[in-house]
N, C-alpha and C positions, 0 to 999 in steps of 0.2 A: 583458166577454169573458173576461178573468182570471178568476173565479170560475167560470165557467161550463166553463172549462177544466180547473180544479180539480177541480172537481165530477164532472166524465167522468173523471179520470185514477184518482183515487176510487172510482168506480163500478168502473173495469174491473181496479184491483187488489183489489179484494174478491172478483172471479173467479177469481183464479189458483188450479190448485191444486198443494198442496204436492207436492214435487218426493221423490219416495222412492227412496235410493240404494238400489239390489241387490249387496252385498256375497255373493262367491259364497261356500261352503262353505267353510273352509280346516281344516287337520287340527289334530287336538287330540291333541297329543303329553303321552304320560304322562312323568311327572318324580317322581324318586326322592330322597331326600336324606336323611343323617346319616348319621352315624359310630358306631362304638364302641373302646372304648378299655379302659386297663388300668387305672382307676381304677373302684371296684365300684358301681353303680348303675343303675336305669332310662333307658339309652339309649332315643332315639326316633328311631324311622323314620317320615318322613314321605311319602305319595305324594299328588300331586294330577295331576290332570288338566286340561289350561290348555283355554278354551272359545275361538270366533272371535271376532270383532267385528263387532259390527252397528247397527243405530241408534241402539242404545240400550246403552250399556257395565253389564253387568252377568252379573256369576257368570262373569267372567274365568278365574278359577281356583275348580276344585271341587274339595274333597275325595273320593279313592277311599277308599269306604268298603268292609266285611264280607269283606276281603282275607284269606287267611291268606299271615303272612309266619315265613320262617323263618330265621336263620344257623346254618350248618355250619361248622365246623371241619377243619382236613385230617387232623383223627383220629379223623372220625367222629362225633364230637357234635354235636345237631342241637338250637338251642333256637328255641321257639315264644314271637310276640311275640303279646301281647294290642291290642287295638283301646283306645285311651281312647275312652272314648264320652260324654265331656266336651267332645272336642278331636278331630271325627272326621276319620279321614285321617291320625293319628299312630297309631303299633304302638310298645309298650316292652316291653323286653324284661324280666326278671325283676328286679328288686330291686338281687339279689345278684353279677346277669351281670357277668362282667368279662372283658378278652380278654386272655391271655396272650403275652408277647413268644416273635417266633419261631415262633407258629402263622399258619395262614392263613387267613381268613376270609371265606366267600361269601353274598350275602344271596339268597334264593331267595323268590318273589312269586309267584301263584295268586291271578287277580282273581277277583270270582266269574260272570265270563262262560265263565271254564275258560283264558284266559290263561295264559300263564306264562311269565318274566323272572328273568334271573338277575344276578349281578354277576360279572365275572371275579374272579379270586381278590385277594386284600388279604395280606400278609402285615407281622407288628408289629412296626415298628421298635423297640429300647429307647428311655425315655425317657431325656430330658436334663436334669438339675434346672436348674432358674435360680436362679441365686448369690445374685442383687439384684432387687427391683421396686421403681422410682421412680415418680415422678410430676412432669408438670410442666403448669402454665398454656399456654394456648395460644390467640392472638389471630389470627382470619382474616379481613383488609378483605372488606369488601363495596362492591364498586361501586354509587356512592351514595346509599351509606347513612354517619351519621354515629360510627355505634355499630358496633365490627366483631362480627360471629360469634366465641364463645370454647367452649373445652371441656377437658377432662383428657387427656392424654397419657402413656400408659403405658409406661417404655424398660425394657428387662429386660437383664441382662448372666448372660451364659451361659459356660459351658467347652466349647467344642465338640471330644467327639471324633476325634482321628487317625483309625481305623484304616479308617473310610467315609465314603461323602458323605453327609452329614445333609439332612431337609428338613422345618424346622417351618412350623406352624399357630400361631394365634393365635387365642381366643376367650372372651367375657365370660361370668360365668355372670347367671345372675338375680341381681338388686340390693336394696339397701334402704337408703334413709335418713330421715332426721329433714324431716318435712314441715313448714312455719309457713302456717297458714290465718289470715284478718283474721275470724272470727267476729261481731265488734262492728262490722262494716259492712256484715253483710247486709239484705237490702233484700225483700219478699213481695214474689211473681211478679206481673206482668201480670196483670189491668189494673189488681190496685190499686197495687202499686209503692209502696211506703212503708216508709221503716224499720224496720227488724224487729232489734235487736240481740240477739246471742247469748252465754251466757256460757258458753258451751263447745262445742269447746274448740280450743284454739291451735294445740297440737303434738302431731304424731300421728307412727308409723312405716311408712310405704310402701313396699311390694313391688312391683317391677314386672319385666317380663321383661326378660331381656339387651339392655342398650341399645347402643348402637354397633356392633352386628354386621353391619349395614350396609356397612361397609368389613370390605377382607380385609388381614389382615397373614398374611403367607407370608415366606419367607425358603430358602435355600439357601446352604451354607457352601462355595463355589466359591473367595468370598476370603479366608475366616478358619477351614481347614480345622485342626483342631487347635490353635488360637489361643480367647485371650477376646477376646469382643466386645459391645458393647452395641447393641442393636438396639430400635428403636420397636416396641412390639408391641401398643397399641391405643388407643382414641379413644372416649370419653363426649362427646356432645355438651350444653353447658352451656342448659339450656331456662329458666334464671332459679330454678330448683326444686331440681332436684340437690345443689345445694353450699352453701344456704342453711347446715350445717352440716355435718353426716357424712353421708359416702358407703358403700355398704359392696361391698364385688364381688370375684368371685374371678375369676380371669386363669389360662387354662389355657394351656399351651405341649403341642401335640401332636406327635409325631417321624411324620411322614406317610413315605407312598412317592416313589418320584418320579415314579410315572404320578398320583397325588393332586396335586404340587405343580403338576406341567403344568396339569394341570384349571383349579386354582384361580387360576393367572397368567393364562391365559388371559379365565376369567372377570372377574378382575381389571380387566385390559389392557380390556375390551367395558364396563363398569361404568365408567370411567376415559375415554372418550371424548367428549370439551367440542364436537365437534360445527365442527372448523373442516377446514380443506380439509387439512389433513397427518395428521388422524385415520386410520388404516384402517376401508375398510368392516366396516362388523358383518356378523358369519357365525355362523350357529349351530355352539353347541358340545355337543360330544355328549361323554358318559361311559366308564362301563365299567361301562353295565347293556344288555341286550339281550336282545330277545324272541327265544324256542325256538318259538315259532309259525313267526312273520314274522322272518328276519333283516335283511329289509331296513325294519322298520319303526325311527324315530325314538325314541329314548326317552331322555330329559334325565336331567341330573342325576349325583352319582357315590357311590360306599358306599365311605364310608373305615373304617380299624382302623388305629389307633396306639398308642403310649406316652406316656401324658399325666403331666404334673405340674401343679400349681396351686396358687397363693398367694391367701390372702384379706388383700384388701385395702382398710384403714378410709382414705377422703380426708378430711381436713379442712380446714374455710376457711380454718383461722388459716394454714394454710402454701402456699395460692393465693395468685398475685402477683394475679391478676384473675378475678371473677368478676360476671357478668349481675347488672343490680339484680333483686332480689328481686321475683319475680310472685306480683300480688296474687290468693288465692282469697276474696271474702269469703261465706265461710261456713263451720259445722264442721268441720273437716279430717275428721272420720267419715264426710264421706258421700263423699269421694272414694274412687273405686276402688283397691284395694289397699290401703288407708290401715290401721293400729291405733292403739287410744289405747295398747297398751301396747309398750315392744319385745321384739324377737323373744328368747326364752330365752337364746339364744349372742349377746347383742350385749356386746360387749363391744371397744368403741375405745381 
């Protein structure tokens, strides 16, 4: 009777059929983001447009592409950013662009369904040099686990201006350091799987984009108005790769607005939520870009313009208290992405 029971209970789950959730329309709010600043270079404006969710996660977020994007000035000058069409969904602006302190800067968007978005105005705070950039080790348990999480911690000490209230930004630029691959443990792929050693090569130079931007460091001089202070102002996370020898990275400090710093604390603050009952609910946070169509429509994201400075900065292992054992690649460090056998023209630690 047991088998026989089986056997029906068998038969009648091979009839079931799959149960398909109806996930209704929800809106795909367009989202703007970057900045430009008074240091001279190709700024990037990024737009995407976030997709629903449905059975199947996929193309969450799309690049808006063949956009023409523009910034004004409150004197009149109007420059046009190009499309990378490497990187579609990013607009850079010229080379040379740079934004002057004390003008004001509005980013103007023409999708090409005939849309059009603007940003409220930005006006550039001066920059603030930073005195000092340090660095320190930084160990973070993991509930268990027997090995904690580690990474570099960047504290900067600044002179904060008397005569206003200040509001920085923090941010890494693109990186580069000294990679070690095991080449003399590679192995030929599936199915035949057998030793394969290589005799080259070991150590190469790896670029990779700005890592720890992930977290926001913000600041406001509410308590050290005209005072020096030292302030953490960013975070590498240590992936066993990084610190195997030198690091290289520049660390910008941006003098923001304070409709910018609101933004970003708040983003912060929603980023920053562990998910227990004293958390505030999450609320969407909106910008200071808005549609000339629809002003009641949703549109993420915010266009800053500041006064930026930045220091490049070499890490080296001899002067971490701790770092991650060393992750094993076994094969030519060439074929990693970003990788060089040679380094970059300006390395210089």
């Amino acid at each position: 009777m047991r088998k026989i029971f089986l056997f029906a209970l068998i038969a009648l789950s091979g009839c079931i059929d799959p149960f398909v959730v109806e996930v209704p329309e929800g809106p795909q709010y367009l989202t703007i983001e970057g900045y430009v600043t008074t240091i001279e270079r190709a700024h990037q404006i990024r737009i995407t447009r976030g997709d629903t969710y449905g059975s199947v996660f996929e193309g969450l977020i799309r690049p808006v592409r063949e956009a023409t994007v523009v910034i004004r000035d409150n004197l009149g000058n109007v420059t046009f950013l190009q499309e990378d069409l490497d990187n579609r969904g990013s607009y850079l602006t010229p080379s040379n662009f740079k934004a002057e302190v004390g003008n004001s800067y509005t980013l103007q968007i023409q999708l090409n369904d005939g849309k059009v978005y603007t940003s409220l105005p930005e006006k550039v705070a001066a920059p603030t040099q930073m005195e000092n950039v340090s660095y320190q080790s930084v160990e973070i348990p993991v509930e268990g686990e027997v090995n904690p999480e580690s990474g570099v911690q960047f504290i900067v000490d600044i002179n904060d201006p008397v005569e206003e209230n200040n509001f920085y930004f923090w941010r890494n630029s693109e990186a580069t350091y000294v990679l070690f691959t095991r080449p003399d443990l590679y192995f030929t792929p599936p199915p035949g799987r057998a030793p394969a050693p290589k005799d080259c090569c070991f150590v190469c130079w790896r670029d990779e984009s700005a890592p720890g931007n992930q977290s926001i460091f913000i600041a406001n001089d509410d308590n050290f108005n005209g005072l020096s202070t030292t302030i953490p102002a960013g975070f590498i996370p240590d992936n066993g790769l990084r610190f195997a020898d030198t690091y290289r990275v520049d660390l910008s400090q941006i003098s923001i607005s304070q409709e910018a710093y609101r933004f970003l604390r708040l983003v912060k603050q929603q980023a920053e939520i562990s998910g227990s009952v004293f958390d505030p609910p999450p609320a969407r946070i909106t910008g200071n870009m808005i549609s000339l169509d629809d002003p009641d429509e949703v549109v993420l994201g915010y266009f800053m313009a500041g006064g930026e400075t930045k220091q490049e900065i070499y890490i080296k292992n001899t002067e971490l208290d701790f770092v991650q054992p060393i992750a094993i690649i076994p094969d030519d460090c060439r074929v990693v992405e970003g990788a060089n056998e040679e380094p970059p023209l300006d390395w210089n630690p």
